[in-house]
C-alpha positions in Angstrom: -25.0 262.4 70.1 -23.1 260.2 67.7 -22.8 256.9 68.5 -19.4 255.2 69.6 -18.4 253.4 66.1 -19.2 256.6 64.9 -17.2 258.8 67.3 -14.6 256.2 66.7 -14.7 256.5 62.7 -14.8 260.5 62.8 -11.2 260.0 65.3 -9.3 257.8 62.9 -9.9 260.0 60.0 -9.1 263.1 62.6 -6.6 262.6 64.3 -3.9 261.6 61.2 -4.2 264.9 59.6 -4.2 267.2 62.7 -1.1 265.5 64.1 0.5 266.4 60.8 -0.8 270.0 60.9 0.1 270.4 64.3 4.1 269.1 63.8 4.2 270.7 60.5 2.3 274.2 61.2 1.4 274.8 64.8 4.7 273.7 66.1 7.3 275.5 64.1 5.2 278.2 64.8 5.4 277.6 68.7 8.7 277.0 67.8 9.4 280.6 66.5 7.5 282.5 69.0 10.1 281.2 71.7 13.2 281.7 69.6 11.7 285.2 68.8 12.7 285.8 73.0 16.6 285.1 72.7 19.4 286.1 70.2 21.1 283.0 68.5 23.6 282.5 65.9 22.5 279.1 65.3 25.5 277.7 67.4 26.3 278.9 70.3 23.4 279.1 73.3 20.7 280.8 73.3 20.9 284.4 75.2 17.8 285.4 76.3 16.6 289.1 75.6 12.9 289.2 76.1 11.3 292.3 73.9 14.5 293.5 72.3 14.1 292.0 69.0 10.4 293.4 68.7 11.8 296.8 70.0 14.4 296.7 67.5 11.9 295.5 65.0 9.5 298.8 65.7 11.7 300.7 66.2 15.3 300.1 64.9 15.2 299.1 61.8 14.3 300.9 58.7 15.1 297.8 56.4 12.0 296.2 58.1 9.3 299.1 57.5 10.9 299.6 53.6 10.1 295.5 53.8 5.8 295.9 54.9 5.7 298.8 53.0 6.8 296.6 50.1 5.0 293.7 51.4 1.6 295.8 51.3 2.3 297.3 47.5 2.8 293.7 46.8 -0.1 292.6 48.2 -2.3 295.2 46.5 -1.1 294.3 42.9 -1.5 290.6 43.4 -4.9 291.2 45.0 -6.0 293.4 41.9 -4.6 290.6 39.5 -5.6 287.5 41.3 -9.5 288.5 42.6 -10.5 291.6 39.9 -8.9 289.3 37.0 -10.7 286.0 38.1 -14.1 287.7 38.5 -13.8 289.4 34.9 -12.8 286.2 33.4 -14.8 283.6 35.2 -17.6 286.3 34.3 -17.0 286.4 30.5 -16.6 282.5 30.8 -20.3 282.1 32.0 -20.8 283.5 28.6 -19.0 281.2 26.5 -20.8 278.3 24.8 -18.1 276.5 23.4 -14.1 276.3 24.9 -15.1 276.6 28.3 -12.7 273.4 29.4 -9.8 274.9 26.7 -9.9 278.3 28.6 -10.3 276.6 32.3 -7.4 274.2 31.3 -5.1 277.2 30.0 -5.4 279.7 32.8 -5.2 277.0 35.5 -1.7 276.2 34.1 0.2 278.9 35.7 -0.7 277.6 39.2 0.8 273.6 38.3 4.2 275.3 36.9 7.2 275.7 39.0 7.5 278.8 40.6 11.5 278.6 39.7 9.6 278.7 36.1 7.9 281.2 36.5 10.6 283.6 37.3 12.8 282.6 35.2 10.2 282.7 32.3 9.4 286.8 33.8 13.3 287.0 34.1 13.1 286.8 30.4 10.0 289.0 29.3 11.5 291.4 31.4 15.1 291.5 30.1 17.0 294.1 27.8 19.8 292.1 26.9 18.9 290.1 24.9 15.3 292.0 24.5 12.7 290.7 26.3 9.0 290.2 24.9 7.6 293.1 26.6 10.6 295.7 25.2 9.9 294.2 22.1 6.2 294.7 22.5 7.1 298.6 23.5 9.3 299.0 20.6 6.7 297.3 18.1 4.0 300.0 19.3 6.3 303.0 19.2 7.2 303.1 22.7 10.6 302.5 22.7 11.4 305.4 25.2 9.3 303.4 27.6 11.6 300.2 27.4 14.1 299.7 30.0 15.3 296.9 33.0 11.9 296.4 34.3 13.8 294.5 37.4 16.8 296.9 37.9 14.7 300.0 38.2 13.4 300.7 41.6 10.6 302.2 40.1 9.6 299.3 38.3 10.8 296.2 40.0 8.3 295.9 42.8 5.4 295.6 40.1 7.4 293.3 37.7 7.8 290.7 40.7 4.2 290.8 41.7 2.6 290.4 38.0 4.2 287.0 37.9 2.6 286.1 41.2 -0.8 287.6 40.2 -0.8 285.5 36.8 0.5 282.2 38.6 -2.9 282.1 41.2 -5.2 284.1 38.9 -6.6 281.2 37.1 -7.5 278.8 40.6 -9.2 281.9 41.7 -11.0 282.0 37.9 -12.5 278.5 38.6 -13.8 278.8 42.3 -15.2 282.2 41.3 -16.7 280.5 37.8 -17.9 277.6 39.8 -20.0 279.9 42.3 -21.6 282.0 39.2 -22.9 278.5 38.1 -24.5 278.6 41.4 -26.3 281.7 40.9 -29.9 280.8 39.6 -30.8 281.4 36.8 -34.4 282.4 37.0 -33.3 285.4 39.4 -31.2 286.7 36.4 -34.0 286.3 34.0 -36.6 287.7 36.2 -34.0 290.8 36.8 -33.7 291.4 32.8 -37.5 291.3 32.1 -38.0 293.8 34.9 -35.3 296.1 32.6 -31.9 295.6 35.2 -28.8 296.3 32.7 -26.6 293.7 33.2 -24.2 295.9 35.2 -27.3 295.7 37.8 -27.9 292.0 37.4 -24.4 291.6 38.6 -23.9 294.1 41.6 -27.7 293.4 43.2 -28.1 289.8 42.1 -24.6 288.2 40.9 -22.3 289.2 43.7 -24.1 288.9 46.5 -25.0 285.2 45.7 -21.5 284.4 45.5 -19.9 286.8 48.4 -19.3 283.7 50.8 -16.8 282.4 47.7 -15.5 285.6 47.3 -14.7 286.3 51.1 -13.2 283.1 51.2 -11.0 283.5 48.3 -9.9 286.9 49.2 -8.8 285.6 52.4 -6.9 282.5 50.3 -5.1 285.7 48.2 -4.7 287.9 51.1 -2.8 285.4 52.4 -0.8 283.6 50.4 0.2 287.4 49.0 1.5 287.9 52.7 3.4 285.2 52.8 5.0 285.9 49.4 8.2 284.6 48.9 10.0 282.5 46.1 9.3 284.1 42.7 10.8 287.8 44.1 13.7 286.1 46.0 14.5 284.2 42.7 14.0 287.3 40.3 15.7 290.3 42.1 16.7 288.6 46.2 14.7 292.2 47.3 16.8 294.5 45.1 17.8 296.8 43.8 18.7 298.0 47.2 15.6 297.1 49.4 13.4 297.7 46.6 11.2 295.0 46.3 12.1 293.4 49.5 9.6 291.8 51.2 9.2 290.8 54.6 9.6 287.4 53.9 12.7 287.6 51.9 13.8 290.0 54.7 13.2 287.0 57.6 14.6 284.6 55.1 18.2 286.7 54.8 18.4 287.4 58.2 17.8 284.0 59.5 20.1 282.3 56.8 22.3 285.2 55.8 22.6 287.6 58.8 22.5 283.9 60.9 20.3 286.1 63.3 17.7 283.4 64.1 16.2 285.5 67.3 15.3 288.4 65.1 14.4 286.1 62.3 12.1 284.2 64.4 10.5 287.7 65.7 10.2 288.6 61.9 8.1 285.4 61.0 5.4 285.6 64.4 4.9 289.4 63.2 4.0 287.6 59.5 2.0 285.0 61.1 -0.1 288.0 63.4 -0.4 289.8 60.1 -1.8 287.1 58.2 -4.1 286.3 61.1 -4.9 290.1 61.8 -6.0 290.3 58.0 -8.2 287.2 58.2 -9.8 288.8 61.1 -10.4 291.9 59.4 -12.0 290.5 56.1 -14.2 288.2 58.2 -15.2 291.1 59.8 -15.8 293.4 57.7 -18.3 290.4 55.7 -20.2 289.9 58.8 -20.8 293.4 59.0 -21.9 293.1 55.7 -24.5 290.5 56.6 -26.1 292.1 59.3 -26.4 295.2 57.1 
């Protein structure tokens, strides 16, 4: 039992931040899970309609499966990027002997730099007039054919607004990954290599399962923040061409602002917050399974 200074210390250092969290965080989402029972314009009163809005969301709307299906492919690309880039890099930088803090400092940029930055710096690689790095790059290899509006094709545009999202986190993930393979010790590696492991072996048997905690934790950080995906595909393409790379949060964010549906917008954002939750759930899971394995 702690004592009552004590008890008294841990509440004023508490109590601050979760009154914050809950009036910043837990009540808008309280918030939303009411509104997401009535239909409102924003002006007039609130008309209640129980289910309808989740009914129409299952089952109504097409706009809104084209927007998860989108959500998922964008999801998967950022998840590739972020977590499979920042465990190759933060692996070759455990080989480095000099430049580590040069490298560190350079990938972590992309997650200090204004999103608006971002996409307008993609905006450009991407464009054709005038040509954009990466048409340039295409023409300068001989694959001109291959150049086109990498954000006006619907075949294309879902990808081009996820790489920017993948680079922009990739490097944070680089350093928490890099600071657990500093973790590792260093005498099981040795011991691994005398015994004749390759280094592919070293790393699946010894490597990665020291530092799975980290990586659970960061893949729910990615799978997360990837649901909740929002600014640098409504400021490249605002989910076009058509619905092509429209996400569900883009989606929410027209219908609520837009469409001035707040009901349906509100039902839009608790199904968000259940998939983020339901994903967190899943990936805990599925580690604890893991564990007892």
């Amino acid at each position: 039992m702690l004592p009552n200074r004590s008890r008294l210390s841990v509440a004023v250092f508490l109590v601050p931040p979760l009154l914050v969290y809950g009036m910043a965080v837990l009540f808008p989402i309280l918030q939303s899970l009411f509104l997401s029972f009535f239909s409102w314009d924003g002006i007039s009163d609130l008309q209640f309609v129980g289910l309808d809005n989740y009914a129409h969301m299952f089952t109504g709307d097409d706009v809104f499966w084209r927007a998860l299906t989108n959500a998922l492919g964008y999801l998967a690309i950022c998840l590739v990027l972020q977590l499979g880039g920042a465990l190759f890099v933060a692996s070759l930088l455990t080989t480095l002997t000099r430049g580590r803090e040069v490298f560190k400092t350079l990938y972590l940029l992309p997650a200090v730099i204004s999103t608006v930055a971002i996409a307008y710096l993609f905006a450009r690689i991407y464009s054709v007039e005038p040509v954009g790095l990466l048409n340039q790059v295409l023409d300068a290899v001989g694959l001109d054919s291959w150049a086109r509006s990498w954000t006006s094709d619907v075949h294309t545009v879902l990808a081009a607004v996820s790489v920017p999202e993948g680079w922009r986190f990739m490097g944070l993930y680089t350093l928490i990954i890099y600071a657990a393979l500093l973790a590792v010790p260093r005498e099981l590696e040795e011991a691994a290599r005398i015994d004749g492991a390759s280094a592919w072996r070293v790393f699946t048997q010894i490597r990665f399962p020291y530092i799975r905690p980290v990586w659970t934790t960061t893949t729910i950080m990615a799978t997360t923040y990837g649901l909740r995906g929002f600014d640098i595909p409504y400021i490249m393409t605002n989910g076009g061409p058509g619905q092509s790379s429209e996400l569900l949060t883009t989606y929410m964010y027209k219908t609520a602002f837009t469409s001035t549906d707040y009901g349906y917008a509100s039902a839009i954002s608790v199904f968000i917050v259940a998939e983020c939750l339901l994903a967190v759930g899943a990936i805990a899971l599925l580690y604890r399974r893991r564990l007892d394995s």
